[in-house]
N, C-alpha and C positions, 0 to 999 in steps of 0.2 A: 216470404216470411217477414214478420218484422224486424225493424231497425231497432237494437239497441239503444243507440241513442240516436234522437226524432232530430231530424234536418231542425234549422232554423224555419221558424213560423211567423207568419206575418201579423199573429194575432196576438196582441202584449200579454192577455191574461194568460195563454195557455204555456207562452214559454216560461222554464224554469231558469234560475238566478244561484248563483252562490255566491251568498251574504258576504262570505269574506274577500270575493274576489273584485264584487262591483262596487264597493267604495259607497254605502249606503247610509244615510243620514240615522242618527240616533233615534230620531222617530218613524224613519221606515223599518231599521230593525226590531224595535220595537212593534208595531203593527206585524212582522212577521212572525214573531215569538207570540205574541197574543192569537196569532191564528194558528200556526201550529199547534200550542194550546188548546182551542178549540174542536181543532179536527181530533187531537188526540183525545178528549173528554165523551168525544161522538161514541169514538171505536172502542173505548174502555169499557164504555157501556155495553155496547154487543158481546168485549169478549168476555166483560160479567157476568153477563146471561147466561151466557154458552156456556159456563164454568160452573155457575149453577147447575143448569140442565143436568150437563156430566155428572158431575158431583151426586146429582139424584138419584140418576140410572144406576151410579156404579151401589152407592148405599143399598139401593132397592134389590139388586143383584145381589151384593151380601150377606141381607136381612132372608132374599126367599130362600138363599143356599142353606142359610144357618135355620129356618123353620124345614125346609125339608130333611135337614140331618137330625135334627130334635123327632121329628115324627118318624124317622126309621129307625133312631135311638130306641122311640116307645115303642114300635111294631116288635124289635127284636126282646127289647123286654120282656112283651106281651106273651111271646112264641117260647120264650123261658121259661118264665111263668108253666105254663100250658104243660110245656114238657117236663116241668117237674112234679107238675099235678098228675102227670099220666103215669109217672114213673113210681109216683108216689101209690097209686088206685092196681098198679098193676100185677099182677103177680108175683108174689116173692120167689124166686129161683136163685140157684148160684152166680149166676152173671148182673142179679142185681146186686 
């Protein structure tokens, strides 16, 4: 299984640093902060999109729920309608 946290590596770029701890010159913190920045500008974008997307699906999901209750609205209408015209054509008896 993996290591939570990764042994020391020999390779400079892949280990990780904390700023506050190594005593780092005002222009490497900076360099740090601008990249940070960067990578977070990346991912914002993706999860933009993503939020878009969602956001469509869920609308479109809304939109076909509320046409299909609108057109069993009218069916039921329709079937009222009907049955009042039958009831109307129908027979005059005591139970009408």
């Amino acid at each position: 299984m993996a290591d939570k946290n990764p042994s020391e590596s020999d390779a400079r770029f892949a280990t990780r640093i904390d700023p506050a701890k190594e005593g780092l010159t005002k222009e490497q913190l900076d360099l740090v902060k601008r990249l940070e920045h960067e990578q977070w500008k990346k991912k914002i974008h993706t999860l933009r999109t993503r939020n878009v997307v969602t956001g469509l699906a869920i609308g479109a999901l809304v939109l076909g729920i509320c046409i299909l209750t609108m057109r069993k609205e009218r069916v039921i209408d329709e079937m009222d309608e009907e049955a009042k015209r039958a009831r109307l054509q129908g027979p005059k008896t005591g139970a009408n």
